[in-house]
N, C-alpha and C positions, 0 to 999 in steps of 0.2 A: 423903624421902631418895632414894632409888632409883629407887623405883616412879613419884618425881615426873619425877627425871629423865628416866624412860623414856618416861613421860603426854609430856611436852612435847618429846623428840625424836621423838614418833611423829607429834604433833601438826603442829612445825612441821617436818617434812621433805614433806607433803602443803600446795603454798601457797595450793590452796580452801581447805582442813580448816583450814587455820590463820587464814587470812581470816576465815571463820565463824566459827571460834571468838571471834577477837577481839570479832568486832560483839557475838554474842547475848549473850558473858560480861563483855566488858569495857566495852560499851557500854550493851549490856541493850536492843540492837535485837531487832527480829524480823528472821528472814532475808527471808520474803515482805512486796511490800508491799500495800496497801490494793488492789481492784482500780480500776483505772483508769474502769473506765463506775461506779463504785458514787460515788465520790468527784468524779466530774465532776457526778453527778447531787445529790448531796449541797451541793456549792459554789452548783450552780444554783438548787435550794432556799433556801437560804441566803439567796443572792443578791437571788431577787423576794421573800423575808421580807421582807429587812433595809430594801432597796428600796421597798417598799409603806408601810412604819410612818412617813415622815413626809410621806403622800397622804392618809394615812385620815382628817385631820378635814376636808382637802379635800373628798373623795369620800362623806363621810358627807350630807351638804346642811345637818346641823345646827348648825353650826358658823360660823353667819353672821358671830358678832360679831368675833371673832379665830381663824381658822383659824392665820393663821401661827405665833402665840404656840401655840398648841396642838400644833401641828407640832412645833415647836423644842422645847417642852416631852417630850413623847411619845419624839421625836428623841433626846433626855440622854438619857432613863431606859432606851432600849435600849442605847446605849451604855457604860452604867453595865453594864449587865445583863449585856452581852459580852463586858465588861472583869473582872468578878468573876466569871461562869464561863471565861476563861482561865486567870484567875489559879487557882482550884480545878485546873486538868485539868495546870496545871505547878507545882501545888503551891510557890505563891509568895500573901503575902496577898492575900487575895481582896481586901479594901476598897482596897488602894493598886492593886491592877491595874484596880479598876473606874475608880478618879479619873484613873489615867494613861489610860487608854483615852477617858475620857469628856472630859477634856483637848485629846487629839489628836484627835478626831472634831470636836470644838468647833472649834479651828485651822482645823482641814480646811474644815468648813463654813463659818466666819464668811469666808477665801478665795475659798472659789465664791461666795457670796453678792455679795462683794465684786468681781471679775472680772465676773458677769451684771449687777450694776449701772455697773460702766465702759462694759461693751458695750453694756448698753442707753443710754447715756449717749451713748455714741460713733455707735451708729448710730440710734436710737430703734427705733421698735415693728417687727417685721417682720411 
């Protein structure tokens, strides 16, 4: 009644206070965000993880017979893995976020694959 009226003309006569307000309550943001060096540092982590997992039967030496299949193999199943923990952290099914993920990564790679073999095609060995 009243008190609400009162809540929301004190609210939105202040248009920070009303700003904020919207985000944290109607949004369910945080006002602060992540720090900047924490999450650059974070992505970069990330980044030589995600990076390195299909070197490693590479780099391992024992891997003679088929590193590639190995690779590719290893290669799904992180994909898969970072597709069902997004889908967990935005609470959407975990298994259909890991198949869409591991989908697009699949795209993506069979692409490069495809593009390094024109070019080594086009130019052969450098």
């Amino acid at each position: 009644g009243e008190a609400l009226e009162h809540i929301v003309e004190v609210i939105t006569s202040d248009r920070e206070l009303w700003v904020n307000t919207m985000i944290t309550e109607e949004l369910g943001l945080p006002l602060e965000g992540p720090s900047p060096w924490r999450a650059g540092l974070s992505t970069f982590a990330a980044f030589v993880t995600a990076g390195l997992v299909p070197l490693l039967p590479f780099l391992s030496g024992g891997a003679e017979d088929e590193p590639f299949v190995a690779s590719a193999a290893i290669t799904a199943l992180v994909f898969w893995l970072v597709g069902m923990l997004k889908g967990r952290a935005l609470d959407r099914p975990a298994l259909r976020s890991g198949m869409e993920t591991l989908a697009i990564g699949s795209v993506a790679a069979v692409l490069a694959y495809a593009m390094g073999a024109l070019l080594h095609e086009a130019f052969g060995q450098v």
